[in-house]
C-alpha positions in Angstrom: -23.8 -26.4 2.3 -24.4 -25.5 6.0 -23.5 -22.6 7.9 -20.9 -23.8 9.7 -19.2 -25.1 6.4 -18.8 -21.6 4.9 -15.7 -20.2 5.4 -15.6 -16.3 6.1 -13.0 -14.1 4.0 -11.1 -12.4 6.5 -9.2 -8.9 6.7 -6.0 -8.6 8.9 -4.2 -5.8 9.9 -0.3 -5.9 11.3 -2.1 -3.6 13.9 -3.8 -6.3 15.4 -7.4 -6.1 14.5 -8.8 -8.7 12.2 -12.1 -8.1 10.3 -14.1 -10.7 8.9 -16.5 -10.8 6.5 -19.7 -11.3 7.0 -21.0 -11.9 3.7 -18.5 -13.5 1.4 -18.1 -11.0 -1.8 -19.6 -11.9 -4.9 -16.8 -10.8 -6.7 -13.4 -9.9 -6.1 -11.2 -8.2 -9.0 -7.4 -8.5 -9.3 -5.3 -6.9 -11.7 -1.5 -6.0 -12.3 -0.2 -3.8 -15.3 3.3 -3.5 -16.5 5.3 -0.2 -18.1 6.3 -0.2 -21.8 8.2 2.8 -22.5 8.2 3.6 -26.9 11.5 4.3 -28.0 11.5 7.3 -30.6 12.7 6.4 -33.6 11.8 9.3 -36.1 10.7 8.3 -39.9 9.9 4.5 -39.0 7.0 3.3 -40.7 6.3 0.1 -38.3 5.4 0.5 -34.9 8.2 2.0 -32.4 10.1 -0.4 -30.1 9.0 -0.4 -26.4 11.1 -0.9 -23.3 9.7 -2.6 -20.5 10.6 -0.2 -17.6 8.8 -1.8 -14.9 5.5 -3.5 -13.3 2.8 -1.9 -11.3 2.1 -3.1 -7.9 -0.8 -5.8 -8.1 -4.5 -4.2 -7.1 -7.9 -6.0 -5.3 -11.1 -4.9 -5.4 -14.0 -6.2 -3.7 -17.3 -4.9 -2.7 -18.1 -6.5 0.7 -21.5 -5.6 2.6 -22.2 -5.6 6.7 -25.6 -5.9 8.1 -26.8 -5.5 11.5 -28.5 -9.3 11.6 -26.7 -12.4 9.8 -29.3 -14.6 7.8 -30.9 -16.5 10.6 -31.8 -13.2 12.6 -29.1 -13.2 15.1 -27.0 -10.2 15.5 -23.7 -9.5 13.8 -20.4 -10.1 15.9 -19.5 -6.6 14.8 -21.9 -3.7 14.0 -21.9 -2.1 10.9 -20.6 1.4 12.0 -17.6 -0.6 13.6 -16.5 -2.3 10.9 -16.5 0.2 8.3 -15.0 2.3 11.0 -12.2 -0.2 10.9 -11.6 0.0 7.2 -11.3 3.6 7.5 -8.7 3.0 10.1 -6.7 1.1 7.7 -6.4 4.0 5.8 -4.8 5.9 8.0 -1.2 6.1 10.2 -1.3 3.6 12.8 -0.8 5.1 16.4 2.6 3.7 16.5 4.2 5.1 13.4 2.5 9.0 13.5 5.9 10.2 15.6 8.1 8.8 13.0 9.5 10.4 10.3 8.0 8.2 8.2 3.7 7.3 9.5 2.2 4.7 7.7 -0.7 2.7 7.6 -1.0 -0.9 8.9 -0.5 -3.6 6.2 -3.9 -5.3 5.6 -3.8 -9.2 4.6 -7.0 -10.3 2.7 -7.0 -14.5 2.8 -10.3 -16.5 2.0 -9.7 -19.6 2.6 -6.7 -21.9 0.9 -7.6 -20.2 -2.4 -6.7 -16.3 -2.0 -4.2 -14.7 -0.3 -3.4 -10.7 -0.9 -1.3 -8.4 1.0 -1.1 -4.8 0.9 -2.7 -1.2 2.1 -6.0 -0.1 1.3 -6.0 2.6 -1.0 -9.7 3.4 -1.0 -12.7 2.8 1.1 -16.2 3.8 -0.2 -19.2 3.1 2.5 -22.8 3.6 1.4 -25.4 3.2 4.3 -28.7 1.2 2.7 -30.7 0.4 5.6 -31.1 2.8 9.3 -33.4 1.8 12.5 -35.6 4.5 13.6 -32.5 6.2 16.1 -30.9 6.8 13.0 -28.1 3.7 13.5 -27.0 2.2 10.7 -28.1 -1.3 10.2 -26.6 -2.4 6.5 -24.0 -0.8 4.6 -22.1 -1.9 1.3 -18.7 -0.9 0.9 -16.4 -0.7 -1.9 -11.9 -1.8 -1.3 -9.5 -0.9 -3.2 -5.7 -2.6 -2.2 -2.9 -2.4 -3.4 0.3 -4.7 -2.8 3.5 -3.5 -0.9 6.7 -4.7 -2.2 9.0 -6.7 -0.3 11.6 -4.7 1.9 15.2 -4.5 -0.1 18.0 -6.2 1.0 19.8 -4.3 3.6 23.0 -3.2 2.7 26.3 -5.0 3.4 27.7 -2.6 6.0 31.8 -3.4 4.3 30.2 -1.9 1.0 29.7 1.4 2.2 26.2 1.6 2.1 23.7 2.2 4.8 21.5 0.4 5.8 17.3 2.1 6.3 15.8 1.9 9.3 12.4 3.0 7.0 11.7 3.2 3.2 9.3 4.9 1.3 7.4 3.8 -2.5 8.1 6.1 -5.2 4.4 7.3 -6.6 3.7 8.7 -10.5 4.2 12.3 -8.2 7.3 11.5 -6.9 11.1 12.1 -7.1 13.9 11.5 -4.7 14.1 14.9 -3.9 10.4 15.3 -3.4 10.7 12.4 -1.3 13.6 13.6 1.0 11.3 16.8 1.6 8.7 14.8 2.9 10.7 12.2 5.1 13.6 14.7 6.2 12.0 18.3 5.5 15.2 19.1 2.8 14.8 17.9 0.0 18.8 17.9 -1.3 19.0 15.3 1.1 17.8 12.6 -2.3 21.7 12.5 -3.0 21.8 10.1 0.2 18.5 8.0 -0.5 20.4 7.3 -3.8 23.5 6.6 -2.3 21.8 4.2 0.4 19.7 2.7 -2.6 22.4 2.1 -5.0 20.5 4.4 -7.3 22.7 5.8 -10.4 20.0 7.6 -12.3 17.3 9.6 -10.0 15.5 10.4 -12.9 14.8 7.2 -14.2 13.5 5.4 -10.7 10.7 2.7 -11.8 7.1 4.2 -10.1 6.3 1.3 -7.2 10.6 0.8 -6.1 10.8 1.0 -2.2 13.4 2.6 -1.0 15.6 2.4 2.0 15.5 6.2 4.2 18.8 6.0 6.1 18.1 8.1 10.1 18.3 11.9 9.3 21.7 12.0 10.7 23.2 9.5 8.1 21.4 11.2 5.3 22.9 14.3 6.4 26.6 12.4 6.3 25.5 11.0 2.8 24.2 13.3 1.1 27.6 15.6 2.1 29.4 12.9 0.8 27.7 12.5 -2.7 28.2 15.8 -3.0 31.4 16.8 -3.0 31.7 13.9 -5.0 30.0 15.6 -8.1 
């Protein structure tokens, strides 16, 4: 196969930038899990029943490496301190969400070829630096990705139901709870009464780890979260 009949896995951010691979990974490791809660039943002798309470998001991992020369000698379109300064990057609030209540990373999009297609935010970037010229630049460097897939945004609500409709949302983590969520996005946390209210959420306690939820503006939450409460 000749050079010009590879094709390049490619990285591409909603931010813009697109990175691609100069050497195809070797391997590249997919997984997804799903939640089985045991129900207690005290004195069975089998095993207990489980509940399915949810599915994780779907992970990639992929070790990719970056150096300074291709294999016929000629330089690399990007230098290596660039590129894994890009995946860092990806890691982090883009420029355009940091004065928003809610900052977030650009969405990264992983596509090689017809075969794989993966969408989602990095989660961890490891670089290890192999190889320096004399100045001390970096010249090869392997580096370890970690994604994980964002859920599709929730319907917005029908505005005659009496919901609201978000203008962001969050992902509930292992960590999280509404109200630890509201402190975050709106600095009060007994603002979760309106994130349920807005989400349609009857239970707080029992929110599956991975649901996006809708954050109405500040002001609405405010409004909501007044509402739900007089109503309890």
């Amino acid at each position: 196969m000749t050079a010009a009949q590879v094709t390049q896995a490619l990285l591409t951010g909603t931010d813009g930038h697109v990175l691609e691979c100069q050497f195809n990974p070797s391997t590249v490791k997919i997984g997804k899990s799903a939640r089985w809660s045991p129900a207690h039943t005290p004195g069975s002798r089998r095993d207990p029943h489980s509940q399915f309470t949810g599915a994780s998001p779907s992970t990639l991992q992929a070790m990719l490496l970056f150096d300074a020369f291709d294999v016929t000698g000629r330089a690399a379109k990007v230098p290596v301190v660039q590129a894994v300064d890009q995946l860092f990057t990806w890691t982090c609030p883009t420029r355009e969400s940091q004065n928003t209540t809610t900052p977030q990373p650009a969405t990264v999009k992983f596509t090689w070829g017809p075969w794989q297609a993966f969408t989602g935010v990095l989660t961890q970037v490891s670089a290890e630096y192999t190889l320096f010229a004399p100045t001390g630049e970096p010249r090869r460097a392997t580096v370890s990705i970690s994604m994980q897939s964002v859920a599709s945004e929730p319907k917005a609500t029908n505005p005659t139901s009496g919901g609201v409709a978000g203008r962001a949302s969050a992902v509930v983590s292992a960590a999280d709870s509404l109200a630890a969520i509201a402190q975050r996005e709106y600095g009060d946390p007994r603002l979760w009464r309106a994130i349920a209210l807005a989400n349609g959420i009857d239970d707080p306690a029992r929110v599956p780890i991975g649901t996006r939820v809708l954050l109405p503006p500040r002001g609405q939450a405010a409004t909501l979260a007044a509402v739900g409460g007089g109503e309890r």
